[in-house]
C-alpha positions in Angstrom: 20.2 14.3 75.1 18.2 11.7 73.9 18.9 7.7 74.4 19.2 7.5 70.7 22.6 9.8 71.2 23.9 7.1 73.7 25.8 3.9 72.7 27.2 1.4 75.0 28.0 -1.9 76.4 28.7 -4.4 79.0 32.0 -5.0 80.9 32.2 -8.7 81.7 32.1 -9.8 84.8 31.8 -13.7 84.9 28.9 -15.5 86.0 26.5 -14.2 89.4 29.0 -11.0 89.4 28.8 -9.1 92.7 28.1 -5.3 93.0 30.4 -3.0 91.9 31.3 -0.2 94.9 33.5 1.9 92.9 34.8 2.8 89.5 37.6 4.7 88.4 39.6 5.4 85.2 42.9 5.0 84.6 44.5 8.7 83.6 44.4 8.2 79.7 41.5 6.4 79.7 42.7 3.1 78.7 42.2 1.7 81.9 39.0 0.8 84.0 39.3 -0.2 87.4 36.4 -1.4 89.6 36.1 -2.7 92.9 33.3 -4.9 94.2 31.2 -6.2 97.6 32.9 -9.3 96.9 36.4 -7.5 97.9 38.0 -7.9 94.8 39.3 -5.4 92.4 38.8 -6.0 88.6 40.9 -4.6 85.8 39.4 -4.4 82.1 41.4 -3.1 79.3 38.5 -0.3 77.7 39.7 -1.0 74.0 39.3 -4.5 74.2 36.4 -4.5 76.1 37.7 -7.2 78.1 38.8 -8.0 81.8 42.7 -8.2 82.3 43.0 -9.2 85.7 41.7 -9.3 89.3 42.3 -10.0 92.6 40.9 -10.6 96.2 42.4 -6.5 98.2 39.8 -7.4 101.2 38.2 -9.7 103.1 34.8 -7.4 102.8 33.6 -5.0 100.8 35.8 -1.9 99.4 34.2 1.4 99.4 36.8 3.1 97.3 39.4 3.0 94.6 42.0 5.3 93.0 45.3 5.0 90.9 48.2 6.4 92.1 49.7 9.0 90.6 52.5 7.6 88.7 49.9 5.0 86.8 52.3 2.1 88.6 49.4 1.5 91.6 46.1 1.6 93.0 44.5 2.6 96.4 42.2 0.2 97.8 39.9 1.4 100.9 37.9 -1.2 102.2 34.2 -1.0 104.5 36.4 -2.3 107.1 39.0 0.7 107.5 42.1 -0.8 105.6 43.6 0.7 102.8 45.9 -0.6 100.5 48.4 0.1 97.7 48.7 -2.2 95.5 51.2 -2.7 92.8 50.0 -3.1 89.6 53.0 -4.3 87.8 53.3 -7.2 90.6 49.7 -8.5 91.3 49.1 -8.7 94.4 52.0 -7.0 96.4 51.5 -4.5 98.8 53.2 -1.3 98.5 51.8 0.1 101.8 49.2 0.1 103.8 47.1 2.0 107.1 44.4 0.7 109.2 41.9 3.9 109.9 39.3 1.4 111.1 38.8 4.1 114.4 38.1 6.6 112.0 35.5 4.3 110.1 32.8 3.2 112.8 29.4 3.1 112.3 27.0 6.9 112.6 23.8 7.2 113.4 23.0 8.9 110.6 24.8 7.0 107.9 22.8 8.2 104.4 25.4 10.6 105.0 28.4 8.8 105.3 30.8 6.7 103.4 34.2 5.8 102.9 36.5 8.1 100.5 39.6 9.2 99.7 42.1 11.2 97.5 45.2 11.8 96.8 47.2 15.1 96.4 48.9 15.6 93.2 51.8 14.3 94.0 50.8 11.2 95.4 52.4 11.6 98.6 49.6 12.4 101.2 46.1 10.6 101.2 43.0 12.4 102.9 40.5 9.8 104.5 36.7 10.7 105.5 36.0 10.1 109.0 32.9 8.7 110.8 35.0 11.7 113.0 34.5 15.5 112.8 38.2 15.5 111.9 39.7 13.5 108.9 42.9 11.6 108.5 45.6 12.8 106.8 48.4 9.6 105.8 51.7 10.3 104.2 51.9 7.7 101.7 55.0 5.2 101.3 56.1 6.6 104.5 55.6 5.5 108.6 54.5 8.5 109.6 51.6 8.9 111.2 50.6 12.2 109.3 48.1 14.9 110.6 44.3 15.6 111.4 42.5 17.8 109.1 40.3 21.1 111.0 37.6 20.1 113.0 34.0 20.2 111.7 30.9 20.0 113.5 29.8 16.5 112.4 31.8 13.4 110.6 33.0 14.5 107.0 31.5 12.9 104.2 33.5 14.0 101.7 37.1 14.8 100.0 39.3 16.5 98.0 42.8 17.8 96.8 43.5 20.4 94.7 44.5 19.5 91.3 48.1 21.3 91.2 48.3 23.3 95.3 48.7 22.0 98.6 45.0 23.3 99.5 42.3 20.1 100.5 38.5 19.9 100.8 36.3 18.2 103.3 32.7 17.8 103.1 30.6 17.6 106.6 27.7 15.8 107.7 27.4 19.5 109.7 26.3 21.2 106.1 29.9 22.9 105.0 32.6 22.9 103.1 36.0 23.9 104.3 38.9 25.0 102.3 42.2 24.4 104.1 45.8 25.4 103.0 49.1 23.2 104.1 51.5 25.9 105.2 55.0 24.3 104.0 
């Protein structure tokens, strides 16, 4: 493909705009959210062109953003182990929230490493990397603690749920990829 093929275009982001840390669209498209070093999450409306809204999620940088599944919210996880869910039809409220901070501390190796997450399909558990060889599992809008995914070798670097089953992915610092099935 050549770069006369390509069109595009500029989201505004006011004057001396921080770095952007993650991107994500909502699921029609209409929707673009993006998070920032600056802790805030921005909201642009794609066929405008223009930002809708923002607000501060952390006091530091998030890593990592998602919708939820209903379209109604959006996952925040921020560089210093909280994630939020945030309400997106009341700015600013919290729908619920973890601290995984003691999954998030620093590795040695850390080109390999960095905060992610996903949701299942139906939005009701959240798999968290880990600076661990095992990986959080949360059950969303609920208190309890959850489970711990299958242990790899070295922290895991990367996630994943199956678009429609109850299987996950997780990504290793250790060089593999593990499949793993929920058993009702």
């Amino acid at each position: 493909m050549e770069h006369e093929d390509m069109e595009g275009h500029v989201l505004p982001l006011g004057e001396d705009p921080p770095a952007i840390t993650s991107i994500c669209f909502n699921h029609n498209g209409k929707i673009l959210a993006a998070s920032a070093v600056d802790g805030m999450i921005h909201m642009f409306d794609m066929s405008a062109g223009l930002q809708i809204t923002g607000w501060p999620a952390h006091d530091s940088s998030i890593s990592s953003i998602l919708f939820g599944p209903d379209e109604t919210s959006i996952f925040s996880f921020g560089s210093d182990g909280k994630i939020f869910e945030w309400s997106l039809q009341n700015q600013g409220q919290i729908l619920w929230s973890r601290d995984c901070s003691r999954f998030c501390y620093p590795v040695n190796d850390s080109n390999y490493y960095r905060r992610d997450m996903a949701l299942d399909a139906n939005g009701r558990r959240l798999l968290v990397t880990s600076s661990s060889v095992r990986a959080p599992i949360y059950q969303v809008q609920d208190h309890l603690n959850g489970w711990r995914t299958l242990p790899h070798g070295a922290p895991i670097t990367a996630v994943d749920w199956h678009p429609t089953l109850p299987i996950f992915l997780t990504g290793s610092a250790d060089n593999s990829v593990r499949v793993t099935s929920l058993l009702s």
